[in-house]
C-alpha positions as CSV (number, residue, x, y, z in Angstrom):
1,X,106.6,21.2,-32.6
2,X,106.1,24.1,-35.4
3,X,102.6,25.0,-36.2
4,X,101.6,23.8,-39.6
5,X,100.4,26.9,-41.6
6,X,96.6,27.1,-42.2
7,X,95.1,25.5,-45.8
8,X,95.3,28.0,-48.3
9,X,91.6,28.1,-49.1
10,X,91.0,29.0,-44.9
11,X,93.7,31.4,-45.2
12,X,93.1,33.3,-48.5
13,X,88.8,33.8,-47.9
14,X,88.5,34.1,-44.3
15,X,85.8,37.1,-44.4
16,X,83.4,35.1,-46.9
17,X,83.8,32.1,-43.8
18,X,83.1,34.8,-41.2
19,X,80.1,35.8,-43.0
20,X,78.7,32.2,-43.2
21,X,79.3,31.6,-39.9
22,X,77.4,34.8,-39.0
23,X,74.9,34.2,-41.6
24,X,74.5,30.3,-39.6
25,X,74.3,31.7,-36.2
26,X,71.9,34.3,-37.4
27,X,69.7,31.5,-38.8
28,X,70.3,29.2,-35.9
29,X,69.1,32.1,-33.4
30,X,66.0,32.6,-35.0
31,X,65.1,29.3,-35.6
32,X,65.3,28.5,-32.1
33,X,62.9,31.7,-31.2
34,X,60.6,30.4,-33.4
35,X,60.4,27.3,-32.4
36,X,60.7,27.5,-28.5
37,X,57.2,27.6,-27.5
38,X,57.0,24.1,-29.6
39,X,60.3,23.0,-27.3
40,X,58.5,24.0,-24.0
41,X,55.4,22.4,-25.1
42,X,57.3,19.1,-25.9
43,X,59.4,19.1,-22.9
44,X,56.5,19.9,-20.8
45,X,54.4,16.7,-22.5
46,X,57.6,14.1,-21.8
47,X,57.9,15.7,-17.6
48,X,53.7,15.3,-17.7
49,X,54.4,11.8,-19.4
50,X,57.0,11.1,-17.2
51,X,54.9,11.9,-13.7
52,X,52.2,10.1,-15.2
53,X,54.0,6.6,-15.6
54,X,55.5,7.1,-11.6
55,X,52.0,7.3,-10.6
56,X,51.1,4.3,-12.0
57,X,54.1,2.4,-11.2
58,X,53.5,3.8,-7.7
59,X,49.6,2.5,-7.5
60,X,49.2,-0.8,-6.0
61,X,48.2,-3.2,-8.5
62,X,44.9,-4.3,-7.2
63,X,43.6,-0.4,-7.0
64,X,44.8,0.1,-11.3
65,X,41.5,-1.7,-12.6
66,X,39.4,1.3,-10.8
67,X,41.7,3.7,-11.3
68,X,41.3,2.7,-15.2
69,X,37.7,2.7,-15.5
70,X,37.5,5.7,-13.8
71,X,39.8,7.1,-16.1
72,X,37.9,5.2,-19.3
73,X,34.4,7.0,-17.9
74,X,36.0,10.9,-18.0
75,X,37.3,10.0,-21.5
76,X,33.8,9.4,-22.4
77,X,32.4,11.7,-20.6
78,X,34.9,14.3,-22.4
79,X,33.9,13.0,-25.6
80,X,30.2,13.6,-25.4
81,X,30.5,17.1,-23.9
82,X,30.2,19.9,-27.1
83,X,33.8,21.0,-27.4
84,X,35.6,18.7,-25.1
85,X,38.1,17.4,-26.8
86,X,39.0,20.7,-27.6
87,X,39.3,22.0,-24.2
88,X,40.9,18.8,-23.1
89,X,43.4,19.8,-25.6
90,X,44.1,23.4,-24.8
91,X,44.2,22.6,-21.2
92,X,46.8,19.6,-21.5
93,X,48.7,22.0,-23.9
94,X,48.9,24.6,-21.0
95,X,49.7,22.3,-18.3
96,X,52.6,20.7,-20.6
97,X,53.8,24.6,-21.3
98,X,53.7,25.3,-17.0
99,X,55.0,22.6,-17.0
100,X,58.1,22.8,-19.7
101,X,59.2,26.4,-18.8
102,X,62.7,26.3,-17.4
């Protein structure tokens, strides 16, 4: 079989398509460098999410009640300390980045 001929309008303004394409790479490279450190973060929060739920799968049943409260009492107890949640934040943040780096 022949090959069919490109489309006139592909054929007649292929250096204004090159240039878009560029111009789209281009803009897709720099949004992902912008927005890696987000990625990492997130990817890091699912792996963190997904050890999490193992670990409670993995717990026997009759030990989760404890291992709840205990849990329940160092939320409070985060909550009450001046700037807590705050640090609770920025150091879950930089174990889901550790933890998200390829």
């Amino acid at each position: 079989m022949a090959r069919r001929p490109l489309p006139r309008i592909l054929s007649s303004g292929s250096a204004s398509i090159t240039r878009s394409r560029e111009i789209a790479r281009t803009a897709a490279d720099s949004a992902t460098d912008v927005l890696h450190p987000l990625i990492t973060v997130v990817r890091g929060l699912r792996l963190l999410a997904v050890s999490g739920r193992q670990k409670w799968v993995a717990t026997p049943k009759e030990r989760r009640g404890p291992k709840l409260l205990l849990g329940a009492a160092c939320v409070l107890v985060v909550a009450l300390v001046p700037y807590g949640p705050i640090l609770t934040l920025v150091t879950v943040m930089g174990a889901a980045a550790w933890k998200g780096r390829e």
